[in-house]
N, C-alpha and C positions, 0 to 999 in steps of 0.2 A: 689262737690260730684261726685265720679264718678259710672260708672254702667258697667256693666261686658256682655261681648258680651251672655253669657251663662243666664244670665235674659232676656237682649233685644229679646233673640231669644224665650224664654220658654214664657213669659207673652206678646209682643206685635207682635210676627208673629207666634201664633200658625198652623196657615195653610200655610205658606211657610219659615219656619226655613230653609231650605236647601238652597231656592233661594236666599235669602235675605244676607246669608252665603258667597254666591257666588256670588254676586250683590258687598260685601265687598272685594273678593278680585280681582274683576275687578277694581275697585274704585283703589288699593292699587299695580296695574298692570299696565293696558292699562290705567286707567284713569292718571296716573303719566304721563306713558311716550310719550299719548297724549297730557300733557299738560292742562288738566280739573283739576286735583287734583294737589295741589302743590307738589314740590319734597318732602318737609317736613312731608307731611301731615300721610305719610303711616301708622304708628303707630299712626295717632290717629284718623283714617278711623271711628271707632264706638262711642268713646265719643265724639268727636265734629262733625262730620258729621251726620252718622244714628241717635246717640240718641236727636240730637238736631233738626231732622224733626218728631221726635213721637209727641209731643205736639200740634205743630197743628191736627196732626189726628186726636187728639182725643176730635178736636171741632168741624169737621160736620159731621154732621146726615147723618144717614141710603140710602145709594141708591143713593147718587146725583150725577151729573154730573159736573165733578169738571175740572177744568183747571190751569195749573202750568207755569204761564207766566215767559219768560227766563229760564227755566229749566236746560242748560250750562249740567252738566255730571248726569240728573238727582234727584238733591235736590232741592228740597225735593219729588219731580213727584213720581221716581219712589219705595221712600219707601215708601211714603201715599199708593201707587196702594199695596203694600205688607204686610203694616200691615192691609189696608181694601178694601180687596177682595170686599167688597158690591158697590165699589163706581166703575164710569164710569170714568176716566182719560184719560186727553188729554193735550198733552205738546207743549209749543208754544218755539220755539229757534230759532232766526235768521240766526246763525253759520251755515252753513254748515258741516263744520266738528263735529260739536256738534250732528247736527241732522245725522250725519251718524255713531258716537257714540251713539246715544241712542236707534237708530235703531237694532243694532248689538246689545246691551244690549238687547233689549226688543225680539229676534225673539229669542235670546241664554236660556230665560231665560222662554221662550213660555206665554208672556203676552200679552193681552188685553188690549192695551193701542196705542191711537191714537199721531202719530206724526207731528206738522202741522211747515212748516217751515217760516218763516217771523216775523217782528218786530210784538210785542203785536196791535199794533195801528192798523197796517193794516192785521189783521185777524178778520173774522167775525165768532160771536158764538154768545151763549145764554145759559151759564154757570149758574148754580146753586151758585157754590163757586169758586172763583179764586183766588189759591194762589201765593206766592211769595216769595223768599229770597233773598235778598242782591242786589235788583235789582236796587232799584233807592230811595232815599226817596218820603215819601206820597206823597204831593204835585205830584209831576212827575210822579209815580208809578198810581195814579189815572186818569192821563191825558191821558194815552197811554193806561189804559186798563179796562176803568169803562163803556165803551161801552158792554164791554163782560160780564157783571153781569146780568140775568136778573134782571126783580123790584121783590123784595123782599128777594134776593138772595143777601151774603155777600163775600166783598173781605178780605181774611185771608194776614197777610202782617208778616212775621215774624221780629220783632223788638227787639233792643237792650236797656241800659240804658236808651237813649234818645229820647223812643217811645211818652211819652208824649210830649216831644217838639214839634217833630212829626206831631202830632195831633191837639195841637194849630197852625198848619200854615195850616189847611185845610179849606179852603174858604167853605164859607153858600152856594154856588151854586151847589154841589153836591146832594143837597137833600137826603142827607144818614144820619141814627145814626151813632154815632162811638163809641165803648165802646174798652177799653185795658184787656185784659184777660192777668190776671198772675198765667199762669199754672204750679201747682207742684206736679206733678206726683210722686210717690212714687221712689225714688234714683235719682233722676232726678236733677239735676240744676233749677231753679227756669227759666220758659223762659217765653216771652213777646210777645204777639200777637194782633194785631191791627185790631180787626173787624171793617170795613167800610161797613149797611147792605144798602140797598138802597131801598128807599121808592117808593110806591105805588103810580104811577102820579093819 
């Protein structure tokens, strides 16, 4: 099912429809002919890129301080920062060139949003929620960045068909619940999110 830039824009960025607009066609620009977005990808910048980071938005809470580990051309970083203004965002990306694309995004686009450069592992935080896409599976994805959860603070991991498989390979040593949310937002693709929240020592 698909969704129409002109929904995306009216129902999940009512406070920055313009930027989020133009977020789209950096994406379909510079992010192409840097090399961030595939050459393929241009015509399908809002149904599989933007509308496929709404869903997690729209599973943490009010005000937190969130982190978008591997961030790469900003997905899902810098659309979470734009559909929710209320949240604190900070993007972790080893790339250089990646962090000097997001950079140039985020001053063009006059956001609040913190860039930190280096692998997930070796940056130090104390994250509310930290998300991810297409980074690594769970197992890996936890190893390199479950230091940066505080305790009772969850990591958002966005997953495909095989998120349960996923989740069975996640060892009892993390001391976290794990629950799979399958969110279906009204026109939306039905998508998959791997809460990992981490418990209270």
């Amino acid at each position: 099912m698909s969704v129409s830039r002109e929904t995306l824009l009216a129902e999940y960025f009512p406070e920055n429809q313009e930027k989020i607009d133009k977020y789209a066609q950096i994406l379909q620009t510079w992010g192409i002919k840097r090399g961030l977005v595939g050459p393929k990808e241009g015509d399908r910048i809002w149904e599989r890129h933007i509308a496929n980071c709404i869903p997690v938005s729209s599973l943490i809470p009010r005000d937190c301080f969130v982190a978008d580990v591997g961030s790469g051309a900003g997905l899902p970083g810098i659309v979470i920062a734009l559909a929710r203004p209320d949240l604190q965002m900070t993007l972790i990306e080893p790339l250089q060139r990646r962090v000097d694309f997001l950079e140039e995004v985020i001053s063009l686009l006059d956001l609040k949003i913190v860039v930190l450069r280096g692998k997930a592992e070796s940056i130090k935080g104390n994250f509310d929620i930290v998300t991810a896409r297409a980074v690594a599976p769970l197992p890996k994805l936890l190893s390199i960045s479950w230091h940066l959860v505080r305790p009772n603070g969850s990591l958002l991991a966005m997953k495909g068909e095989g998120a349960q498989a996923e989740i069975d390979l996640i060892e009892q040593k993390w001391l976290a619940v794990t629950k799979l949310h399958v969110v279906e937002l009204p026109q939306f693709e039905l998508s998959r999110v791997v809460e990992v929240k981490k418990l209270i020592k």
